[in-house]
C-alpha positions, 0 to 999 in steps of 0.5 A: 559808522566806522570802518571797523563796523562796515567791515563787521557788517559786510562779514555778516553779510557775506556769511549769511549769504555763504549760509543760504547757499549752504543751506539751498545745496543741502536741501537740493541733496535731500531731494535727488533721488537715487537708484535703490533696492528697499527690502521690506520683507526677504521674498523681495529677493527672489524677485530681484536680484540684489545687485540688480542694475537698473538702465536707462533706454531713452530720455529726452520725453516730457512725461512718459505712460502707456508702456506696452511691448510689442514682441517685434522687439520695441516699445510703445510709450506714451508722451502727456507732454509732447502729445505723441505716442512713440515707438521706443527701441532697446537702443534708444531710437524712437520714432513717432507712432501718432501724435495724439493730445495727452495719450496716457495708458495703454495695452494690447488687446487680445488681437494685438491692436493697441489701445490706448486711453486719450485723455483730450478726446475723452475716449478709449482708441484703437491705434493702428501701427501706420498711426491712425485711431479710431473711437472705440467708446467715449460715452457712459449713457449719452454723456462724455468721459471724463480723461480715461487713465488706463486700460487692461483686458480681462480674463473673459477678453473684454477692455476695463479702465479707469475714468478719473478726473485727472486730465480732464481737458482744461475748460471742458466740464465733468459730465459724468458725476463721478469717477468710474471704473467700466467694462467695454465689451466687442460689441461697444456696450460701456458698463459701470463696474463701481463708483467708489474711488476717488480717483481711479487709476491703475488697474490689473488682474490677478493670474488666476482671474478671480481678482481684479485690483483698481489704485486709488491716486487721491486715497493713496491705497489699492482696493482689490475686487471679486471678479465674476465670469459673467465680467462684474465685480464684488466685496471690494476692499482696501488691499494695500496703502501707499502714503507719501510727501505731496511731491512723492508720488501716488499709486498709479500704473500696476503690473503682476507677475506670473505668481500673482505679486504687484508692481505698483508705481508709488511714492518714490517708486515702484512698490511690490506686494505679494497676493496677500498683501504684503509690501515686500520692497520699493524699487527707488527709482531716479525719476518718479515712474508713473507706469510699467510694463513687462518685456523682453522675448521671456517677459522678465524685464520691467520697463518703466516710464519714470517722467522724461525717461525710459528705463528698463531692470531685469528681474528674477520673475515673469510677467503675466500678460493677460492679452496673451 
């Protein structure tokens, strides 16, 4: 081979490989995710504004849920990763509440004790400020929970979640046949609501306590339910489809404001539909949110936890806190 032809043959090479670093880059840039206000219909608008900002309050997690605000001016928030629940301040100081095997999510109850959902214990927990729990349930007729996912208080003051498979702990065996949704009364009695889902995850009821709403995270879709006084549900039925890539996101936590619309995590980001079930808009968000909650001294801040961070984004709304 001639020096002319080992010069032809390094060029090609030395393009190709300019071409794969070029090619690698743009694929990167197609996959950083940004900031964005997606507008469906124009009632997203009278819920945020559109120059909205959106901020970060900490980083630095392994994987955030459970957001809960406590009126004292901080938030809980739960770390799958680090396996701790951590007291998380408007500034960004955090502090460590317990350390606890993938907490997951959580609420206040009616009396302001905080609940949370402990995927490793297979339990649902009181957690007391000073980071002691204690069992709440952990059993469905004899047999052990498979990774209770979140949690929420009804109307009637009785403590409903989700029990799907998702973080059932590696080499422990599912003994309940399939993924639940119950009902904890104060006397500690577990009752099955449905066994319909797949995978049952976030969970919220309306204003008004007449519909109770369960997200799918398999199905991709959130079925909406009848509630009754007497704390049972009825004429369950898809309310809303969330589809996506595979590496996109699935509905997970919900929220509801005052006027009955849902924030629901979804692919790419925080998607809202009003009661009817209308999509009206994404919130795009920089990290894929797996949960949300509502805070601020008048409720009309989001706070989102969103993989290793906490963000929060001011609203034109209100949120509606049932354990108030």
């Amino acid at each position: 081979m001639d020096h002319n032809t080992v010069s032809r043959a390094g060029s090609l090479i030395i393009r190709a490989l300019l071409l794969t670093i070029v090619s690698a880059s743009l694929i990167a840039e197609t996959n950083i995710r940004t900031f964005e206000l997606q507008a469906v219909r124009p009632e997203f608008w009278d819920l945020l504004d559109h120059d909205a900002k959106l901020s970060t309050v900490a980083g630095g997690f392994g994987f955030t849920e459970g957001p809960v605000w406590d009126e004292a001016g901080f938030l809980y928030v739960s770390d799958e990763t680090l396996n701790k629940i951590f007291r998380v301040y408007p500034d960004g100081k955090k502090e460590t509440v317990i350390s606890l095997g993938d907490p997951d999510g959580s609420t206040f109850d009616r009396h302001h004790r905080l609940l949370d959902c402990a995927s490793v214990l297979r339990a649902i927990i009181e957690v007391s400020p000073e980071g002691q729990y204690k069992i709440l349930a952990d059993r469905y007729e004899g047999k052990k929970f498979n990774s209770p996912n979140d949690v929420v208080i009804g109307p009637d003051g009785a403590i409903y979640f989700t029990d799907p498979t998702l973080d059932l702990p590696q080499g422990e065996k599912q003994e309940i046949a399939f993924q639940g949704v119950y009902r904890l009364d104060d006397k500690g009695s577990v009752k099955l609501l449905t066994k319909d889902l797949s995978q049952p995850n976030g969970l919220a009821f309306s204003p008004d306590g007449k519909h109770f709403y369960v997200d799918d995270s398999e199905k991709r879709n959130i079925r909406v339910y009848d509630f009754s006084s007497d704390g049972t549900i009825s004429n369950g039925r898809i309310f809303g489809e969330e589809p996506g890539g595979k590496h996109e996101g699935v509905p997970d936590g919900i929220k509801v404001d005052e006027k009955g619309n849902l924030f629901v995590t979804g692919p790419k980001g925080i998607w809202i539909w009003d009661a009817g079930g209308h999509h009206l808009g994404t919130i795009a968000m920089p990290e894929q949110p797996a949960n949300l909650a509502w805070g601020d001294k008048d409720y009309g801040t989001l706070y989102i936890t969103a993989t290793t961070s906490v963000y929060r984004l001011r609203t034109k709304t209100h949120g509606y806190i049932p354990y108030r």
